[in-house]
C-alpha positions as CSV (number, residue, x, y, z in Angstrom):
1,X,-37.9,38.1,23.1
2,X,-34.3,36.6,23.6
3,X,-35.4,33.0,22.4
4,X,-37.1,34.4,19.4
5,X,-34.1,36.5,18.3
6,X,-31.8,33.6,18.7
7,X,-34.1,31.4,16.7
8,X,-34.2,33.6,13.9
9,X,-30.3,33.8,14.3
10,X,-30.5,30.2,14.0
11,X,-32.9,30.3,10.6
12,X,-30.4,32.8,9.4
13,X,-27.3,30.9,9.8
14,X,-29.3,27.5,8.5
15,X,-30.3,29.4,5.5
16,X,-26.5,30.8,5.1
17,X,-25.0,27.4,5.2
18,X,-27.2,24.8,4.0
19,X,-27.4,26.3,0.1
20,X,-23.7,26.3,0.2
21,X,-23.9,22.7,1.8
22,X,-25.8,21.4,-1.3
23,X,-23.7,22.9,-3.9
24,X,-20.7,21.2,-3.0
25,X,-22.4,18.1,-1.8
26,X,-21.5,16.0,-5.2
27,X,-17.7,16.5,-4.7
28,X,-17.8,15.3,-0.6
29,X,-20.0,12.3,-2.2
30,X,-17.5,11.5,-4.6
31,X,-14.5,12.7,-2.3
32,X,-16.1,10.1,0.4
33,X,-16.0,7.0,-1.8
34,X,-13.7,7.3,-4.6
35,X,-10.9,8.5,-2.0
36,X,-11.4,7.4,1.4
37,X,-13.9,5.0,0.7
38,X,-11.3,3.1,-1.2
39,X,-8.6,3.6,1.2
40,X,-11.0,1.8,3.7
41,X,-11.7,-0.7,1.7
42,X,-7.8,-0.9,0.7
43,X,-7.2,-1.0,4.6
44,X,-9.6,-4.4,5.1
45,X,-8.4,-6.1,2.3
46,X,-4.9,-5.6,3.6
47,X,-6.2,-7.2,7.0
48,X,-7.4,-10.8,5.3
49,X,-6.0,-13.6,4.2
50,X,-6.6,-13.1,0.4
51,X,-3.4,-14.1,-1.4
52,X,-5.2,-15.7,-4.9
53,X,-8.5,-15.2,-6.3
54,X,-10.3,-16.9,-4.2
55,X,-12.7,-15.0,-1.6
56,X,-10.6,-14.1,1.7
57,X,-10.6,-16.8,4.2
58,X,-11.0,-14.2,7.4
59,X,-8.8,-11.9,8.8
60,X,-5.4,-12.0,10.4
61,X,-4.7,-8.9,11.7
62,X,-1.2,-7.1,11.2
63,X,-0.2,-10.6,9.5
64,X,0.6,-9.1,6.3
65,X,2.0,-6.1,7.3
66,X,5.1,-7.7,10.0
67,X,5.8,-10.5,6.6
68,X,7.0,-8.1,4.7
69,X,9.7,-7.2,6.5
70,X,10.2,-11.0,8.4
71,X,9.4,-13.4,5.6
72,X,9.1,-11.7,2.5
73,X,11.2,-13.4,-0.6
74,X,14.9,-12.3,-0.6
75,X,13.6,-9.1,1.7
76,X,12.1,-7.8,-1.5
77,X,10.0,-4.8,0.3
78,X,13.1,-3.6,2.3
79,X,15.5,-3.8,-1.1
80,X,12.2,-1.7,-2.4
81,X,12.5,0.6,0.4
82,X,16.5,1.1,0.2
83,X,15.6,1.9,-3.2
84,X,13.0,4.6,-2.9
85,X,15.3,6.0,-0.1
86,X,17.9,6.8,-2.7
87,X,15.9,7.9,-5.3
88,X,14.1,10.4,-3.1
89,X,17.1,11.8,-1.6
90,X,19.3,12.3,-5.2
91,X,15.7,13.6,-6.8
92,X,15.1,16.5,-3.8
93,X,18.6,17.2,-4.4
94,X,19.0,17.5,-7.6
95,X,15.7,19.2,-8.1
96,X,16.5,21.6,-5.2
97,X,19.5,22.7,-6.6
98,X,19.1,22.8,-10.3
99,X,15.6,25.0,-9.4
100,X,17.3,27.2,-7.4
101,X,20.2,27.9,-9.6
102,X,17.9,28.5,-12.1
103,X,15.6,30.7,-10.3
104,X,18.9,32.7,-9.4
105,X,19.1,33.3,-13.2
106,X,16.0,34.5,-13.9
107,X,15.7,36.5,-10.7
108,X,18.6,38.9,-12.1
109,X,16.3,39.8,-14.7
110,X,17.8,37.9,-17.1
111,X,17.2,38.8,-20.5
112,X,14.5,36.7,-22.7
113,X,13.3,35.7,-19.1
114,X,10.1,34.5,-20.5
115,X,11.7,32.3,-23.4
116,X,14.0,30.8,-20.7
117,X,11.4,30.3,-18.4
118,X,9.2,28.2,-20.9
119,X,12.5,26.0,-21.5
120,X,12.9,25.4,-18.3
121,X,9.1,24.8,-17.5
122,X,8.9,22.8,-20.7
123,X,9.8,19.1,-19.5
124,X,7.1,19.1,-17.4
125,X,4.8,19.2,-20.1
126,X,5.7,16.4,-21.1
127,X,4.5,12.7,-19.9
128,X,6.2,10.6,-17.5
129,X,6.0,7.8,-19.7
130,X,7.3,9.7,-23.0
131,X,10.0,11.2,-21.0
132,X,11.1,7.8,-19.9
133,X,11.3,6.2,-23.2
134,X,13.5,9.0,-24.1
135,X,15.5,8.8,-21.3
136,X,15.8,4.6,-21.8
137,X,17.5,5.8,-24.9
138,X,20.0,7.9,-23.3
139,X,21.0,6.0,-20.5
140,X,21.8,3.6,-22.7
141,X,23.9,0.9,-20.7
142,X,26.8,-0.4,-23.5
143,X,29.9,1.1,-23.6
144,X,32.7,1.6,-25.7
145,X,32.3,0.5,-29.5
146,X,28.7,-0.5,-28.9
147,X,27.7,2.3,-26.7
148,X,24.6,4.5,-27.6
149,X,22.9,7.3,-26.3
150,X,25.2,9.6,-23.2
151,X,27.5,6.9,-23.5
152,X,27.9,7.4,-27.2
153,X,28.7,11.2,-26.9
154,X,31.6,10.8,-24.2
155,X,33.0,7.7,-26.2
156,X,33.3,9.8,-29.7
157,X,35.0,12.9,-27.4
158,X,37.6,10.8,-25.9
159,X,35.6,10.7,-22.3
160,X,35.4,6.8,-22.4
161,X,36.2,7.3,-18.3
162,X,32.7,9.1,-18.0
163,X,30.5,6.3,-19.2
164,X,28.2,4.5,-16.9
165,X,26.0,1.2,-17.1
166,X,23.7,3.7,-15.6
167,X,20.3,2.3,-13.9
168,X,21.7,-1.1,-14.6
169,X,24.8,-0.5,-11.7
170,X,24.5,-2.3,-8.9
171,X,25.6,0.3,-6.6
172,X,24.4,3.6,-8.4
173,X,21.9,2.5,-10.3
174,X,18.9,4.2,-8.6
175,X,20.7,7.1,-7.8
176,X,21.0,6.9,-12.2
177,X,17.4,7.1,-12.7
178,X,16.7,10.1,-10.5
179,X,18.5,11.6,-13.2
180,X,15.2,11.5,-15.6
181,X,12.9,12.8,-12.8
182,X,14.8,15.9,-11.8
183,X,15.5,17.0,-15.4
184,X,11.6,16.9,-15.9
185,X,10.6,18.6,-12.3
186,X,13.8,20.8,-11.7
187,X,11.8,23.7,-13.8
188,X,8.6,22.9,-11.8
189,X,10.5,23.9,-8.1
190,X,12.5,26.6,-10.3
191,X,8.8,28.6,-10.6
192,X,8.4,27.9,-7.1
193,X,12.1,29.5,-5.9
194,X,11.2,32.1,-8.6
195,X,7.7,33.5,-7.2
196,X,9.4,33.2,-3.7
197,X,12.0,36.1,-4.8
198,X,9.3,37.8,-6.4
199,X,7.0,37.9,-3.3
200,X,9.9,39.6,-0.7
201,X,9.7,43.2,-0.7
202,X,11.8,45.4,-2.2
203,X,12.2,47.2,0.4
204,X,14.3,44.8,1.7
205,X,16.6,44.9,-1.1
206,X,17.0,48.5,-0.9
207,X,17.5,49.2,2.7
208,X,20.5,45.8,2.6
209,X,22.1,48.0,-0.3
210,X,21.9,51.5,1.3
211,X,23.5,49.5,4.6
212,X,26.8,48.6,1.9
213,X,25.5,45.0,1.8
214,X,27.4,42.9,-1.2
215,X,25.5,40.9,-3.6
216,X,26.6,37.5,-1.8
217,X,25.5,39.6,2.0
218,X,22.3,40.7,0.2
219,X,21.1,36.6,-1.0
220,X,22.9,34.8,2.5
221,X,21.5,37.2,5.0
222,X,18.3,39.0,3.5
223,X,17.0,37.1,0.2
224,X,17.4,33.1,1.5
225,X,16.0,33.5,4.8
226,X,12.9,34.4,3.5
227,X,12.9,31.7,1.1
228,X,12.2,28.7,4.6
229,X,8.6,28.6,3.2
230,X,9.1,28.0,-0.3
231,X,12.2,25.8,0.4
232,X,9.9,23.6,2.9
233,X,7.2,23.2,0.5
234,X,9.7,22.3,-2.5
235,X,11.0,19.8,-0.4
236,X,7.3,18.6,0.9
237,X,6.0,18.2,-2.6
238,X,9.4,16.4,-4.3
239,X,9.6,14.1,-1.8
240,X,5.5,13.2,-2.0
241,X,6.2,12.9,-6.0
242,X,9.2,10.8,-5.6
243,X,7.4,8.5,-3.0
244,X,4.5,7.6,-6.2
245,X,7.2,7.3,-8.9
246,X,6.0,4.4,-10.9
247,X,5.4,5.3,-14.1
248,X,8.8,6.6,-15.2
249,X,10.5,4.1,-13.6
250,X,8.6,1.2,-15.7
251,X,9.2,3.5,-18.8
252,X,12.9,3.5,-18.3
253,X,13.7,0.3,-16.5
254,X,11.1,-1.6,-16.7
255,X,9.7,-4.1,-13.8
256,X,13.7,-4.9,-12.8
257,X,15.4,-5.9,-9.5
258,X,17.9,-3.2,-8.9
259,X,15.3,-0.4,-9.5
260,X,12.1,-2.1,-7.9
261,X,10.2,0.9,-5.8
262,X,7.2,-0.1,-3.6
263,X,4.6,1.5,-6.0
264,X,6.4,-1.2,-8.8
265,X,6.3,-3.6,-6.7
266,X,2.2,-3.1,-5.8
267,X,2.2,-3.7,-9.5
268,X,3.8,-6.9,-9.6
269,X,2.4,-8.3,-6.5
270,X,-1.1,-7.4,-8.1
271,X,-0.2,-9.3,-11.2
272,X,0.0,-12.4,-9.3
273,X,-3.2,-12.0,-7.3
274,X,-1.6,-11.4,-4.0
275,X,-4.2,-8.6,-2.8
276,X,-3.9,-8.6,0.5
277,X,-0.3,-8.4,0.2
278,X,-0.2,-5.8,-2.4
279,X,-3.2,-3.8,0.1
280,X,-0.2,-3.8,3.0
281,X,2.4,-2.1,1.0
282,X,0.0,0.3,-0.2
283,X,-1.4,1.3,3.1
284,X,2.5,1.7,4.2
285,X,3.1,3.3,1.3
286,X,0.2,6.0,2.1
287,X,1.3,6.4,5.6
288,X,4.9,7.1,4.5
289,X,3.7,9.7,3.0
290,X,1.3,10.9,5.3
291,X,3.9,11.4,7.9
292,X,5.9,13.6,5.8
293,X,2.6,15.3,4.1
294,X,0.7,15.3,7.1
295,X,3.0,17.8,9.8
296,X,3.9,20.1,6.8
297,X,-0.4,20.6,6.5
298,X,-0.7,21.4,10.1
299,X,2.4,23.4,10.2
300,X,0.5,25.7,7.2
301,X,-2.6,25.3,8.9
302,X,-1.1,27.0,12.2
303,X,0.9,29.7,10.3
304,X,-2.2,30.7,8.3
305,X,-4.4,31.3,11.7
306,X,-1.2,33.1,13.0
307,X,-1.4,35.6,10.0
């Protein structure tokens, strides 16, 4: 009697489980070779010794990998990485504290909250590459008589000292073209601070304001401390945006020097049939981000069985 009832346990739970299996069986088939059946294949490739067209002489192990930071032409990939660094820190900045400042706004129960909510929301609407043709026009890089663009508006109010060269200075040039990207996502990690203060209890409010809290005791001690999530994942998700950049950056820029990003130079290295060496700074590219992607999963993961 014990082995039958466990074997119709067993039909039971196959009959559970295996309908459910099936449904979703077209989205693990596609999941397992459009996504990690290319990152294999992206993995081997970056393995061989396939710099032209031609098929791939063998492999070479970590070869490809260890050039690009030993013999790689005027240290292109670690100027590439310099530059990503800076974009990613002014972008999580900026977009950190633009959103929050504007989730402060709305959070008072500003009036027309909903009309300033879609104007803040709005850039993101809007294409990476449009955005960035827009934003080549405004950063335009002459100054004084011939300036256009920013430049153009502090040169007719007497601001000449404001006007930059923009993404074309050698020394603040990338820090310049984080400029587009957090005007576009800024609103995107506002609607994140936003639902944040809209998920603590009010309770919370009202028992720090029977206690004589001030408004500045009531956001310092009460409201921002329970904002650690939200904050955590903002940063989590600009940073994994600003790591793929490429497409704003070619629309402003264009494939130049001072503001070459690993995912631009992929691109280029592609264009000239390098594959194996284009398959390297992918695959470091993905694990860059998998390092910073990767704990902030688990870290979720644990806090959700915790709950």
């Amino acid at each position: 009697m014990p082995f039958l009832t466990e074997e119709v346990a067993l039909r039971h739970r196959r009959r559970t489980w295996i309908p459910g299996l099936l449904l979703i069986s077209p989205s693990l088939i596609l999941l397992a070779v459009f996504v990690y059946g290319l990152i294999g294949w992206t993995v081997n490739l970056s393995l061989q010794d396939r710099h032209n067209a031609r098929p791939a002489k063998g492999y070479v192990g970590l070869d490809n990998y260890t050039k690009l930071f030993t013999s790689d032409i005027n240290d292109r990939f670690t100027h590439s990485l310099k530059n990503l660094v800076v974009f990613t820190l002014v972008f999580m900045a900026g977009t950190i504290v633009l959103g929050l400042i504007w989730a402060l706004l709305l959070e008072r129960r500003a009036k027309a909250e909903g009309f300033w909510r879609t104007v803040y929301l709005f850039p993101m609407a809007v294409s990476f590459v449009a955005s960035g043709v827009v934003w080549r026009w405004l950063m335009n890089t002459g100054q004084g008589d011939s300036a256009g663009g920013i430049n153009a508006i502090f040169h007719g109010l007497g601001l000449g000292f404001l006007e930059s060269p923009w993404w074309t200075d050698p020394d603040w040039g990338m820090a310049a073209m984080a400029v587009p990207a957090i005007w576009q996502l800024s609103g995107y990690v506002m609607a994140l601070f936003l639902a944040g203060f809209r998920g603590i209890p009010e309770e919370l409010r009202e028992a720090a304001v029977v206690d004589g809290a001030t408004t500045f005791q009531l956001y310092r001690q009460v409201l921002f401390p329970q904002l650690t999530p939200t904050i955590l994942s903002a940063l989590i998700i600009t940073g994994h945006m600003s790591m793929k950049m490429f497409d704003l950056i070619m629309s402003v820029s264009g494939a130049q020097w001072l503001t070459e990003v690993p995912a631009v130079y992929v691109w280029q290295t592609l264009l000239t049939r390098d594959y194996a060496k284009a398959a390297a700074i992918s695959v470091f590219l993905l694990l860059i981000v998998a390092v910073v992607v990767v704990p902030y999963l688990i870290h979720v993961n644990r806090s959700e069985k915790r709950s």
